[in-house]
VEXNUSE-493621 format. One record per residue (C-alpha): z, y, x; residue in one letter. Coordinates in steps of 0.2 Angstrom, whole numbers, plus 5000, padded with zeros to 4 digits. Layout:
BEGIN
ZYXA...
END
This chain:
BEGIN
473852424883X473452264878X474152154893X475652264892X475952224874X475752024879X476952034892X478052134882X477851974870X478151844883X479851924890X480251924873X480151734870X480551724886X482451804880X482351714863X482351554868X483551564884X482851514898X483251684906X485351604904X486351524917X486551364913X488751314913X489251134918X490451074905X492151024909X492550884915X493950804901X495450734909X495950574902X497550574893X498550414893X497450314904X498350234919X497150164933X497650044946X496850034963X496649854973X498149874984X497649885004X498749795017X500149855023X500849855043X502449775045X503249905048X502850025034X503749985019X502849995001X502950184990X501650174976X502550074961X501349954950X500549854965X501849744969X501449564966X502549414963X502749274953X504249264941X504549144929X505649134914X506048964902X507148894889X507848734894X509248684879X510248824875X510048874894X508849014899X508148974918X507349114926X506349044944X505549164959X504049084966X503549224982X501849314978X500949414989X502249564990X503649434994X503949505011X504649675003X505649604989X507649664989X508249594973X507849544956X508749634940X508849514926X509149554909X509349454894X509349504877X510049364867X509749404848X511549374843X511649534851X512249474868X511449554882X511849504901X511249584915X511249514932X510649584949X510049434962X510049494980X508949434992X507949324983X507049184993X505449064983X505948924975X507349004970X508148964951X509449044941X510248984926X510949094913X512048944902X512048934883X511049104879X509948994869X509749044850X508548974838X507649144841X506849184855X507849274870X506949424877X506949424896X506449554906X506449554927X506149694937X505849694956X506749794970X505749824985X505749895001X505950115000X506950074983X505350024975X505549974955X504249854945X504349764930X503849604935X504149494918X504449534901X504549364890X505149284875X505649134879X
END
């Protein structure tokens, strides 16, 4: 009677404490808000770029006077670049947009008497092959 009792007891701790419960793997959260970009692999000549945000080229944008000069440099995704949309945001409230086709390095383009006291917001966005869009500067200047 007694060893019954006592293992009556044990599968009652047993129960109390839970080891008798399947254990659940929480959920994994899914980050919200959180963009991550991969090291970009090479592409083959003939296959053209499709994942936006990988695309790297060196654009620069300056104030020279009242002139704002905006200069393409090639980068390592030169090869696939169709254009360059240029837009400036003059805080007199002028804004001109421009779209330069076929853009080679060491190529410079002059936007005359935009200058204000104030800086001039300038933002450039590259074209790529597939019809590819990226940001490629955003500057005061």
């Amino acid at each position: 009677m007694r060893w019954i009792f006592l293992l009556g007891l044990v599968a009652l701790l047993i129960l109390i404490t839970g080891c008798t419960q399947t254990s659940s793997s929480p959920a994994t959260p899914v980050p919200t808000g959180v963009v991550v970009l991969t090291t970009p692999t090479a592409l083959p000549a003939t296959s053209s770029p499709v994942i936006a945000g990988q695309m790297h080229i060196n654009v620069t944008a300056s104030q020279s006077g009242n002139d704002v000069i905006v200069g393409y440099n090639g980068g390592a995704s030169a090869a696939y670049l169709t254009a360059l949309n240029i837009t400036i945001y003059n805080n007199n409230g002028q804004v001109v947009r421009r779209t330069m086709e076929s853009p080679k390095p060491g190529d410079v383009y002059t936007f005359p008497y935009l200058g204000t006291p104030d800086p001039d917001n300038v933002d450039v966005i590259g074209v790529f092959t597939g019809d590819v869009e990226q940001t490629v500067l955003m500057i005061n200047v």
